[in-house]
C-alpha positions in Angstrom: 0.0 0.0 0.0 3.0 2.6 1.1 4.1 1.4 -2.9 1.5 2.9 -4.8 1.5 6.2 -2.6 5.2 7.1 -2.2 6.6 4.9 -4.3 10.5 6.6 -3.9 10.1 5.5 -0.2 9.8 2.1 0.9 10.7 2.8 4.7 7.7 4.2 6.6 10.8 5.2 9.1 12.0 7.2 6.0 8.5 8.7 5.2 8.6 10.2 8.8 12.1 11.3 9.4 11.5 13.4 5.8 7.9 14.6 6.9 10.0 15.8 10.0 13.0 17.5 8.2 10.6 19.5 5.9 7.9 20.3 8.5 11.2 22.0 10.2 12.1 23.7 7.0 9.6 25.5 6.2 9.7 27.6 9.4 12.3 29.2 8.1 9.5 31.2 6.0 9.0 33.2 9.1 12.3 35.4 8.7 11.1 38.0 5.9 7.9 38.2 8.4 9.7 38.7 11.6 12.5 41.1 9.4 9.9 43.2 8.9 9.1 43.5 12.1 12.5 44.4 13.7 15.4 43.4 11.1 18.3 43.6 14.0 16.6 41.3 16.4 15.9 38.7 13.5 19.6 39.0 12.6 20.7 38.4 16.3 18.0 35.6 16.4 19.1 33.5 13.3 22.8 34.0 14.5 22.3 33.1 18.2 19.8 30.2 17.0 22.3 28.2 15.0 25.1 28.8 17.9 22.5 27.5 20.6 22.1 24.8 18.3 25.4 23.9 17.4 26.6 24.0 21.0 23.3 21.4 22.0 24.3 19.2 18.7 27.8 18.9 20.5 26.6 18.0 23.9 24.3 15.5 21.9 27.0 13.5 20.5 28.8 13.6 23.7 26.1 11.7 25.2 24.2 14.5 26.8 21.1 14.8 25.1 19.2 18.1 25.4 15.3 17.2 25.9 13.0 17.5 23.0 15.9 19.5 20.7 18.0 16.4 21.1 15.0 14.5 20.1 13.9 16.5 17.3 17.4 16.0 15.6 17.2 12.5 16.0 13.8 12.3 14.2 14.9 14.4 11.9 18.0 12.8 11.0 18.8 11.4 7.7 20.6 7.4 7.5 23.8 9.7 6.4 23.4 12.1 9.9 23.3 9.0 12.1 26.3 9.4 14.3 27.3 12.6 13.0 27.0 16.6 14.2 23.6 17.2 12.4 24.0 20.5 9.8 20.8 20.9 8.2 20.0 23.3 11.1 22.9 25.3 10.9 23.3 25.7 7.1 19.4 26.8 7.0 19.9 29.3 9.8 23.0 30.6 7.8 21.1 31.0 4.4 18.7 33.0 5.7 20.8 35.0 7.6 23.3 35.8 4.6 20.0 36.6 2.4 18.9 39.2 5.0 22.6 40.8 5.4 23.4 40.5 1.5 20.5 41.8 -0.1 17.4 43.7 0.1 14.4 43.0 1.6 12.6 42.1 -1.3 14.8 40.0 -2.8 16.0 38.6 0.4 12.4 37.8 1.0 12.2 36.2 -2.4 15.3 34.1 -1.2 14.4 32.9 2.1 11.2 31.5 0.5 12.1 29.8 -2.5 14.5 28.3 0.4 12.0 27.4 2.7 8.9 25.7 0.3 10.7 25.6 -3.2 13.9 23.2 -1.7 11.1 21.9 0.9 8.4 20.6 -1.5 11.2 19.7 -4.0 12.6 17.1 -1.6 9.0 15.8 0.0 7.8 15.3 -3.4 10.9 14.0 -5.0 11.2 11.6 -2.2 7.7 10.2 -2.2 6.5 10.5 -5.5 9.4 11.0 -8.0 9.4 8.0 -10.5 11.0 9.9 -13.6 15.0 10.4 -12.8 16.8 11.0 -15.8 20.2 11.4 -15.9 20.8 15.0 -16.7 19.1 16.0 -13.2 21.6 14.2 -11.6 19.4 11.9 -9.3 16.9 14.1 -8.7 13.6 13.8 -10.6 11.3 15.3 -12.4 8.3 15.7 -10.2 10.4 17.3 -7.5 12.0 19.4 -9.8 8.3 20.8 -11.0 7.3 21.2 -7.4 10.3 23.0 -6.6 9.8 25.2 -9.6 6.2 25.9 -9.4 6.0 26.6 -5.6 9.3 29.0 -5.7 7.3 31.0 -8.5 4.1 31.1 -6.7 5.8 32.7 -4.1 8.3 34.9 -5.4 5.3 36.2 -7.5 3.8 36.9 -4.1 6.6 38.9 -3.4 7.0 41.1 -6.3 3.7 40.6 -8.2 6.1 40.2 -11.5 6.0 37.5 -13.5 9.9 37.9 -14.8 11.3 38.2 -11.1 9.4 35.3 -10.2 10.2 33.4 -13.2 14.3 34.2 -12.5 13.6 33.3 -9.1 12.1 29.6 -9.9 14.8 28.8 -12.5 17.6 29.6 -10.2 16.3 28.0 -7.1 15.6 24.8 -9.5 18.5 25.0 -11.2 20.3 24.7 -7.8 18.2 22.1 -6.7 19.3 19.8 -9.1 22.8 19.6 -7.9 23.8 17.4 -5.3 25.2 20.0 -2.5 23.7 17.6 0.6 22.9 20.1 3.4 24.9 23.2 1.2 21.9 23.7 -0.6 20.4 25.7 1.9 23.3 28.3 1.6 23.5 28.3 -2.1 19.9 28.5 -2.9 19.3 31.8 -1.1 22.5 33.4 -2.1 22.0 32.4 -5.5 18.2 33.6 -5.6 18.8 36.5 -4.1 21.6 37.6 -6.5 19.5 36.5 -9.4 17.0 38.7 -8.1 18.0 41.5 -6.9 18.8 44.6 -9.0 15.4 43.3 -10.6 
């Protein structure tokens, strides 16, 4: 039955730790929201977050799990994570963070969310559902590839309300989603978004 739904993942294990991941992800979303609000304290946020994390990661491995973070990262964790300092968390947090001090707000807005829902739906989709892989995308396939696309339009259009930035802004974030950068997607995708995007 789990076949003929998500037929890229036989392990319901694997179904949850990506449901996990991407439900994570996405929260990301909140920084162009919360930038708006006070820019500075979203800076010091993001920056603080991924130190707070990277010093409870540590005690983690040391065998000092931190209640419910330590326990999120494990759920969270891919096969390739187990045993290892966890990056996803860090990597996102530093994406973001380099959108907002690189460019301007809307571009950076433009980046953070083709970040959080275009790499986010790329990978739940591609993982569940992708059956076409040819070779040119590089292991990646073709439906997560059109999720990736179409969401990171819909909402850099939601941005901008321009149909060429959004359009620039899909392509790229695609286009980077197609290589096989591991966790280092979620600092190339912004930076490369937003500098597609920004004198636009």
């Amino acid at each position: 039955m789990m076949d003929k739904f998500f037929p890229a993942i036989r392990n319901p294990k694997e179904l949850r730790t990506e449901l996990v991941r991407k439900s994570l992800h996405v929260l990301i979303a909140l920084v162009p929201l919360l930038a708006g609000i006070n820019r500075p304290l979203t800076i010091a946020l993001l920056l603080g977050g991924s130190l707070l994390y990277s010093l409870l990661e540590l005690l983690r491995l040391s065998g000092f799990p931190v209640p419910v973070i330590s326990t999120l990262t494990a759920l969270a964790s891919r096969r390739r994570d187990q045993g290892h300092f966890v990056r996803g968390p860090v990597t996102l947090g530093a994406g973001a963070l380099l959108a907002l001090l690189l460019y301007p707000p809307q571009a950076a807005s433009i980046a953070v969310y083709t970040l959080a829902f275009g790499d986010g739906i790329a990978s739940l989709v591609g993982k569940t559902a992708g059956r076409i892989r040819p070779s040119f995308l590089l292991g990646k396939s073709v439906e997560g590839s059109l999720a990736c696309f179409t969401v990171s339009f819909i909402a850099a259009y939601r941005v901008s309300l321009n149909c060429r930035i959004a359009l620039l802004a899909a392509m790229t974030g695609t286009l980077v989603d197609i290589f096989p950068l591991g966790d280092y997607d979620n600092l190339v995708m912004p930076l490369a978004v937003g500098l597609a995007v920004r004198d636009l």
